[in-house]
C-alpha positions in Angstrom: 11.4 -39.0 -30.7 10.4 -35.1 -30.4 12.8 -33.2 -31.9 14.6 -30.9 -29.3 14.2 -27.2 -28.4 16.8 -24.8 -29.6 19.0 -22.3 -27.7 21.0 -20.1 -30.2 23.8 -17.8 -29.6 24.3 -15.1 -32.2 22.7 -12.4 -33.8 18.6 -13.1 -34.5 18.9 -11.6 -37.7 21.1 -14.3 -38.9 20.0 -17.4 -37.0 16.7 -16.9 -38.3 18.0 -16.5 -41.9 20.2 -20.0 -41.8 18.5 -22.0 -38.9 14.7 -21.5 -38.8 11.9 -22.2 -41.7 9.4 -21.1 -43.2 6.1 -21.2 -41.8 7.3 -23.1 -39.2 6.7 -21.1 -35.8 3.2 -20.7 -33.8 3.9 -17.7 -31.6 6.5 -15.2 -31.7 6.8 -13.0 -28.4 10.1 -10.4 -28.6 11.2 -7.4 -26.1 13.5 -6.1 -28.1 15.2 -3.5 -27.0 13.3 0.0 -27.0 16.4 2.3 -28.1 16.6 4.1 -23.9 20.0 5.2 -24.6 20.6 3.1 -21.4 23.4 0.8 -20.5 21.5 -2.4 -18.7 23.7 -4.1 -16.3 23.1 -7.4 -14.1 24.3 -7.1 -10.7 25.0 -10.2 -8.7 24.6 -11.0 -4.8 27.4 -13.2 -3.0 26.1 -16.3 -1.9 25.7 -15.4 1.6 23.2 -13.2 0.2 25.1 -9.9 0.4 25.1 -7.3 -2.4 28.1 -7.9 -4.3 30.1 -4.8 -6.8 30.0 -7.2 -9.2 28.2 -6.2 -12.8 28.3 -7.5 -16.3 26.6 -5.3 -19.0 24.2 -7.2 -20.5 23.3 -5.0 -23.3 23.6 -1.4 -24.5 20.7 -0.1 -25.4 21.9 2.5 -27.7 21.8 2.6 -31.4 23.6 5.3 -33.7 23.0 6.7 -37.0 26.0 5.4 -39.0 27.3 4.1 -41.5 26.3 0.1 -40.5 22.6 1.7 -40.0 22.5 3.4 -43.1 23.8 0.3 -45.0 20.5 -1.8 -43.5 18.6 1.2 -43.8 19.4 0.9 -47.8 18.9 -2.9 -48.1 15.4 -2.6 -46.7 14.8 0.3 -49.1 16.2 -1.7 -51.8 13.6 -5.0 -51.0 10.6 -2.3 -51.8 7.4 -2.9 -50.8 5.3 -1.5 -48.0 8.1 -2.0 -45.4 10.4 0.1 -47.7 7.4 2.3 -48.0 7.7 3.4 -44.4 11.3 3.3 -43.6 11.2 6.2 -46.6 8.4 7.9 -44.6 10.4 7.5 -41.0 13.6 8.7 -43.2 11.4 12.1 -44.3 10.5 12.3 -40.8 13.6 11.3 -38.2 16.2 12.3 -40.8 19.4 10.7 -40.1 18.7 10.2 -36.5 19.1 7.4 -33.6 16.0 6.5 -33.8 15.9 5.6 -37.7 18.9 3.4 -37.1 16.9 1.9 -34.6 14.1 0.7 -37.3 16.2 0.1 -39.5 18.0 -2.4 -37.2 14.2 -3.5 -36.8 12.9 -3.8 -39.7 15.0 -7.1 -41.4 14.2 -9.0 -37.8 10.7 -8.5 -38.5 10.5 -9.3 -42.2 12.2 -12.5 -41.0 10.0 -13.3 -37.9 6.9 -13.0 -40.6 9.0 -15.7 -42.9 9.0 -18.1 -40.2 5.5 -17.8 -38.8 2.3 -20.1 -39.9 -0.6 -18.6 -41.3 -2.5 -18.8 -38.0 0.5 -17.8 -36.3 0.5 -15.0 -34.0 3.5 -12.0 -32.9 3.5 -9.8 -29.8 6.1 -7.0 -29.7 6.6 -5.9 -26.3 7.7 -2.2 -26.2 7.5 1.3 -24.3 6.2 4.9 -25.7 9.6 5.7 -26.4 9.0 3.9 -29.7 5.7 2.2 -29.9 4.2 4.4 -32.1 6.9 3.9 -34.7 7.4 0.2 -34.4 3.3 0.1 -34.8 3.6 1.8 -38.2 6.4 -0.8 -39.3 4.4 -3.5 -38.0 1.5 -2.0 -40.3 4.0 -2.8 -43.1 5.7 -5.7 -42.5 2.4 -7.8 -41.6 -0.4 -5.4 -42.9 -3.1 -3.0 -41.1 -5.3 -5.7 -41.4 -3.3 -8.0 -39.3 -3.3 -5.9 -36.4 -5.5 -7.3 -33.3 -4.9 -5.6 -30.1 -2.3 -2.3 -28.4 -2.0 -4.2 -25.4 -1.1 -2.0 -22.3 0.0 -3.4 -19.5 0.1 -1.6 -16.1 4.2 -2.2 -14.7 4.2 0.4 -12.3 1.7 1.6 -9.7 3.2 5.1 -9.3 6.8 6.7 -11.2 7.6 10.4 -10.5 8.4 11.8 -13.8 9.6 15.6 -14.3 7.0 17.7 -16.1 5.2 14.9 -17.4 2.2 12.1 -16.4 4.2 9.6 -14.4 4.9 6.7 -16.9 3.7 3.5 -16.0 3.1 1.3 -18.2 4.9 -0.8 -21.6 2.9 -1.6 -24.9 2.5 -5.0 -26.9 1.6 -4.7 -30.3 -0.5 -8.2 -31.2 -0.4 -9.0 -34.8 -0.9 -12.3 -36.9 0.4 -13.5 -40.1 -3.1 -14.6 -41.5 -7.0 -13.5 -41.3 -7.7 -16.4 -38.7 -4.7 -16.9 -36.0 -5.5 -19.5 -33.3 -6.9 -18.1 -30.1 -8.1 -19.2 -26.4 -9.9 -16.4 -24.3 -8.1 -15.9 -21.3 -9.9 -14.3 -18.4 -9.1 -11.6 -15.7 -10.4 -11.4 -12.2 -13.0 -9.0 -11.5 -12.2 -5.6 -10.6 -12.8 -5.1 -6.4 -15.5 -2.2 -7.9 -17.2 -4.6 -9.9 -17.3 -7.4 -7.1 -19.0 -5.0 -4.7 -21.6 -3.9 -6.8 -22.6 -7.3 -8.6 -21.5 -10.1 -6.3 -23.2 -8.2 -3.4 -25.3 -11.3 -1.5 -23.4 -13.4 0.5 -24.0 -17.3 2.1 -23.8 -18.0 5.7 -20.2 -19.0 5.2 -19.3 -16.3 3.1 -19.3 -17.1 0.0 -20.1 -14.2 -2.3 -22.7 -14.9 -5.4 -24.7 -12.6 -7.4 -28.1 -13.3 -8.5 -29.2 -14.8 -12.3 -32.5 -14.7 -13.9 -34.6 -18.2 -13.9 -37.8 -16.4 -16.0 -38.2 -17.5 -19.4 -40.2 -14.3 -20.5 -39.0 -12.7 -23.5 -36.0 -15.4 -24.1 -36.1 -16.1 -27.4 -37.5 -20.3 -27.8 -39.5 -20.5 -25.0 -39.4 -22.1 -21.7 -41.0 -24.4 -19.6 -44.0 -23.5 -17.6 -45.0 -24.7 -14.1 -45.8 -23.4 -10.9 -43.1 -22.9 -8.3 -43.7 -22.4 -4.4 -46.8 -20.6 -5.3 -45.7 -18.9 -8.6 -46.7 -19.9 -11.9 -45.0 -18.3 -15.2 -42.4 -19.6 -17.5 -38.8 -20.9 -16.1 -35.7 -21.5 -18.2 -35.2 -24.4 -16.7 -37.4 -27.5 -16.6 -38.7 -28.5 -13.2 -36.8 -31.7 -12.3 -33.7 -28.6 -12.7 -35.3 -26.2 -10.6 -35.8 -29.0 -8.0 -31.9 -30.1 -7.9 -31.2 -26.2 -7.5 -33.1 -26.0 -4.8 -32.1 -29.0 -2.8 -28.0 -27.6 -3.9 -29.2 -24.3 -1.7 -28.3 -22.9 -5.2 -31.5 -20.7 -5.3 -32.2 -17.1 -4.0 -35.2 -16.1 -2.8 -36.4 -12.2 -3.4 -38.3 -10.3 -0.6 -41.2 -11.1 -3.7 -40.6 -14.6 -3.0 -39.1 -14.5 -6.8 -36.4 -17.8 -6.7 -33.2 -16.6 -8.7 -30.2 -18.8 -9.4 -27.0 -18.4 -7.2 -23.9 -18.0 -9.4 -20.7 -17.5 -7.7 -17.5 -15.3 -7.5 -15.1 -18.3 -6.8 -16.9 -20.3 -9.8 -16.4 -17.9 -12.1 -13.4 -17.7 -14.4 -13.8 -13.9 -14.4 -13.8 -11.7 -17.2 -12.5 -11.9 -20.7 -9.1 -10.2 -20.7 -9.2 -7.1 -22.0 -6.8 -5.0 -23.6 -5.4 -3.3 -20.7 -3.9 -5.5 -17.8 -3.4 -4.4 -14.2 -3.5 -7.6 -12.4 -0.1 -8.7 -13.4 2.6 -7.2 -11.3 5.7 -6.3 -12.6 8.9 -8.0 -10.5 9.9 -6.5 -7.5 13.3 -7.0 -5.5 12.1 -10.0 -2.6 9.9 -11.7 -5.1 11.3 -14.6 -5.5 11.3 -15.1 -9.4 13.6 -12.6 -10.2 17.5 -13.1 -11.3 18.2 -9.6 -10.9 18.4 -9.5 -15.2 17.3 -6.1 -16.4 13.8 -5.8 -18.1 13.0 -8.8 -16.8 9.6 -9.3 -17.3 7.0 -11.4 -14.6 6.1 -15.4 -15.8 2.5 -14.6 -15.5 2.4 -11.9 -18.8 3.9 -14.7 -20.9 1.7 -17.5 -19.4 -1.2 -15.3 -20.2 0.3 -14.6 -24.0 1.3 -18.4 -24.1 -2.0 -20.0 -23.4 -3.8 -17.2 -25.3 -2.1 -17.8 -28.9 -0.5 -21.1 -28.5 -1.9 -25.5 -27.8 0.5 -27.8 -26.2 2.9 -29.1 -28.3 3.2 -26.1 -30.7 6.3 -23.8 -31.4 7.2 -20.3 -29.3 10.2 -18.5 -30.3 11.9 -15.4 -28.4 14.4 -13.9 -30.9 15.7 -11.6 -28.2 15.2 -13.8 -24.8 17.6 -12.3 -22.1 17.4 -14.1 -19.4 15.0 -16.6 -20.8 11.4 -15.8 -19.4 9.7 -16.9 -22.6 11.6 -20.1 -22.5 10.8 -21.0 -19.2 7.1 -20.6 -19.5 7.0 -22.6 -22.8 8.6 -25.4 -20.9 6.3 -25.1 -18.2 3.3 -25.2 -20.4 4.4 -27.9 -22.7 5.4 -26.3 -25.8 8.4 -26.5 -27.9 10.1 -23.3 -27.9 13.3 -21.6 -29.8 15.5 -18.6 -27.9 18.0 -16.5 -29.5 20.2 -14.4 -27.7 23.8 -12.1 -28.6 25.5 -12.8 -25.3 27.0 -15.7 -23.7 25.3 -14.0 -20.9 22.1 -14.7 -21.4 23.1 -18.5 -22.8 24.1 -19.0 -19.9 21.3 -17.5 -17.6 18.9 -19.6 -19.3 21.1 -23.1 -18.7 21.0 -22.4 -15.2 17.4 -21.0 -14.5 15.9 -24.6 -16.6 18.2 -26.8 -14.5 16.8 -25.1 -11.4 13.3 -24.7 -12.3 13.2 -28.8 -13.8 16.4 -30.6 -13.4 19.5 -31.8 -14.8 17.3 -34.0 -16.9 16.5 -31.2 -19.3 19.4 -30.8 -20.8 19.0 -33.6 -22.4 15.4 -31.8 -24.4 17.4 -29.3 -26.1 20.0 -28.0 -28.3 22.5 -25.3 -27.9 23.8 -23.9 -31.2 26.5 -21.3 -31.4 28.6 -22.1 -28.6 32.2 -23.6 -28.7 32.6 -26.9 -28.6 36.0 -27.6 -29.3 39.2 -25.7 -29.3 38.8 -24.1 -32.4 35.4 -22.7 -32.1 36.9 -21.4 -28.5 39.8 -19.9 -30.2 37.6 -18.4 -32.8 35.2 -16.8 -30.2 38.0 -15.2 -28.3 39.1 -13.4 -31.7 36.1 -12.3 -32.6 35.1 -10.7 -29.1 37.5 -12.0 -26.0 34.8 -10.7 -23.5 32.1 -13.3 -25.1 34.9 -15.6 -25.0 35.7 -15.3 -21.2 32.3 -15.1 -20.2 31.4 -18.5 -21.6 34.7 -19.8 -20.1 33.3 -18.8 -16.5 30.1 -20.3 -17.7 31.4 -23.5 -18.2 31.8 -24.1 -14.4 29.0 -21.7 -13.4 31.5 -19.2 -12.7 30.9 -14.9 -13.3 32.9 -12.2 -14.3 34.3 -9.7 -11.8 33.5 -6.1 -11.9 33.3 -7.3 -15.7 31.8 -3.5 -17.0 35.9 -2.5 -16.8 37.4 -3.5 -20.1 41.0 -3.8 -21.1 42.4 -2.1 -23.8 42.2 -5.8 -26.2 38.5 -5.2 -24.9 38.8 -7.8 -22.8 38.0 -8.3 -19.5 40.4 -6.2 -17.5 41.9 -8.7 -14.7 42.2 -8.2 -11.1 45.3 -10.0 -11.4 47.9 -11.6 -14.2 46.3 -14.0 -15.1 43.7 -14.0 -18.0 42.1 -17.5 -19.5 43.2 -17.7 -23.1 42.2 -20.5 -26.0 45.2 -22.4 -25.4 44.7 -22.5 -21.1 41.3 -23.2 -22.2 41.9 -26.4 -24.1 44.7 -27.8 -20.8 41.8 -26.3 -18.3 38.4 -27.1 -20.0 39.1 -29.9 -22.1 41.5 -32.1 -20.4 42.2 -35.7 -20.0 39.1 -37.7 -17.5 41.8 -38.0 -14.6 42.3 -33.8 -14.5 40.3 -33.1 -11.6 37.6 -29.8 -12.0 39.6 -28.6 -9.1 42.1 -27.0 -11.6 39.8 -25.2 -13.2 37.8 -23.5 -9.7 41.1 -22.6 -8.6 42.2 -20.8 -11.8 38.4 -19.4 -12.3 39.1 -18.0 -8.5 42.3 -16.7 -8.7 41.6 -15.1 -12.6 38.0 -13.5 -11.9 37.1 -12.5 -8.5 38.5 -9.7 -7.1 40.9 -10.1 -3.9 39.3 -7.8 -1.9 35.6 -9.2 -2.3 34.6 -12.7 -0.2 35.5 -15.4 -2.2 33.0 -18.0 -3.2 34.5 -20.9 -4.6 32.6 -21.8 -8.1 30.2 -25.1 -8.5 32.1 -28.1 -8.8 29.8 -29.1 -12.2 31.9 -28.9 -15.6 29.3 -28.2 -17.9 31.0 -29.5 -20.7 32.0 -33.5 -20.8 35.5 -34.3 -20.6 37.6 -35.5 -23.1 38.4 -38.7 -23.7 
């Protein structure tokens, strides 16, 4: 039997570090995040398809020069080497700034994606100009100049109105491999409308574009064959019996000379290699109907193109930061194994429900969730260690959200719209009961706990996600 996929909750650094081995991992794609002193929040419609006030932070994209960052800042200085190397050179440069805690928040993550890579693995680190350049020069030292490939830039934005400066439009992937000789499938773009016009310029009686291809032999380098064809003799690169089956396929154009040429055409080709700057993916707008409304969301096409680029069937992808679960998705779909890490029940969550959607209840039996509760004790323990993690698995457990969750409590908490709140031990009488406790108890509570009175009320699914007890 295949052994399942993996969805971890906890911190990346960590996971990787006790869960995932060496020189075990195909393809690595991360969008971590780019340090946009920005709060991201997911904002939920109700299910008549209204905009609900509803939010939950999903992560907070600010880092701070203190005394955590300076302690990871000194265990990577203390490892030495070339990543050492250039956190000393980013310490000369940033001083004690944001943006050093940022790398050196980095840094570790990466030193630990290159651990678990093969030698013909391959990484993409999808990131912005905010910090690009810098995560390019730790990239240089984690993995080596020579590893570098490609600075993929891809096109997000058709237009953005940007005080006193170019209007930015587009995000950065930095494409690195572990060894001289990664694996690697061309993948090909469509033509550009300019180049269409000016190439594939003849068109059939039905339409069909084409462009024109030599059929002389002159010059080419082993010969050709030589006959005479419709009056003119000379040497062909293709034998005659060719030339004939061409001719009878209406795959030949005729010059005003009366020279034949071979028909090649546009909806034949598979375009051009992709090259290193990509405007034909669009990024996610509001009515498309792939997005969840999960910020920096990024479109299933850019990590089908990555995917099929650096990866077979059957091999590994990992996402160490996978918000809502893009990477996973299109790993599924292309039959590969695949591993996501994520910090927040959140995103857990997110991805539970978007791989039951996209393929069915039957894929929950393919993988793995590791990190979650799954008895009273581990629900306990999560509600000590963070009691808004805790309550937003809860509400996951019957498909539920959190009101107006960005408003926390003073036991940082979510703060309640009424006096109710779920704690471990309502949990394990709610959550975990006997077979004959309907899952009516627990919509009701969920209801009455989490959505605000003076919002429409949507009843929660009536799936329990987690098996009751015995």
């Amino acid at each position: 039997m295949a052994e399942k996929n993996k969805l971890y909750y906890g911190d990346n650094l960590g996971v990787l570090g006790n869960y995932i081995a060496s020189d075990s991992v195909d393809l690595i794609y991360l969008d971590p995040p780019f340090n946009s002193r920005q709060n991201y929040n997911v904002l939920f419609a109700e299910k008549d398809g209204t905009r609900s006030a509803s939010q939950i932070t999903a992560f907070k994209d600010t880092w701070e020069w203190n005394e955590e960052a300076a302690r990871s800042y000194e265990k990577v200085v203390e490892n030495g080497g070339r990543v050492a190397d250039a956190m000393c050179a980013f310490r000369t440069l940033l001083g004690g700034s944001d943006m050093l805690a940022y790398l050196a928040m980095m840094a570790p993550r990466l030193v630990e994606l290159r651990r678990v890579l093969k030698e013909t693995g391959s990484i993409y680190l999808h990131c912005d100009p905010t910090a690009s350049h810098y995560l390019k020069l730790l990239m240089d030292g984690v993995f080596g100049a020579q590893m570098f490939h490609s600075e993929i830039i891809w096109k997000r934005n058709s237009a953005h109105s940007d005080a006193k400066r170019f209007g930015s439009v587009h995000d950065t992937l930095l494409f690195y491999s572990k060894g001289l000789e990664p694996f690697w499938c061309t993948q090909y773009q469509a033509y550009e409308p300019e180049y269409v016009e000016q190439y594939y310029r003849y068109k059939d009686d039905d339409g069909r574009r084409f462009m024109s291809g030599d059929l002389g032999a002159a010059g080419l380098q082993g010969g050709g064959y030589e006959y005479e064809w419709k009056g003119i003799t000379r040497l062909w690169r293709v034998p005659i019996s060719t030339m004939e089956r061409l001719d009878r396929g209406k795959r030949v154009f005729y010059t005003r000379n009366g020279i034949p040429r071979v028909k090649r055409y546009l909806d034949e080709s598979r375009g051009m290699p992709a090259q290193d700057v990509w405007t034909d993916i669009e990024a996610l707008k509001s009515w498309m109907k792939e997005r969840l409304g999960y910020p920096t969301q990024k479109p299933e096409a850019l990590l089908e193109r990555i995917v099929r680029a650096s990866s077979n069937e059957g091999d590994v992808v990992l996402d160490p930061f996978c918000g809502c679960g893009t990477t996973v998705q299109v790993a599924q779909k292309l039959h590969r194994r695949w591993v996501g890490i994520d910090i927040t029940h959140l995103a857990i969550g997110l991805i539970k429900n978007r791989l039951v959607t996209t393929f069915g209840e039957d894929i929950k039996k393919t993988y793995d969730v590791v990190g979650e509760p799954t008895d009273l004790e581990g629900a306990r323990q999560l509600a000590e260690e963070n009691k808004f993690q805790f309550q937003a698995w809860a509400l996951g457990l019957v498909e539920a959200r959190v009101a107006d969750s960005d408003r926390r409590g003073a036991d940082r908490g979510i703060e309640e719209k009424s006096s109710s709140t779920i704690t471990p031990d309502k949990l394990n009488k709610l959550c975990f009961p006997s077979k004959e406790v309907r899952v009516s108890r627990i919509q009701s509570f969920i209801s009455l706990a989490y959505f605000p009175l003076s919002a429409p009320r949507s009843a929660p699914s009536s799936r329990l996600l987690i098996p009751p007890g015995p």
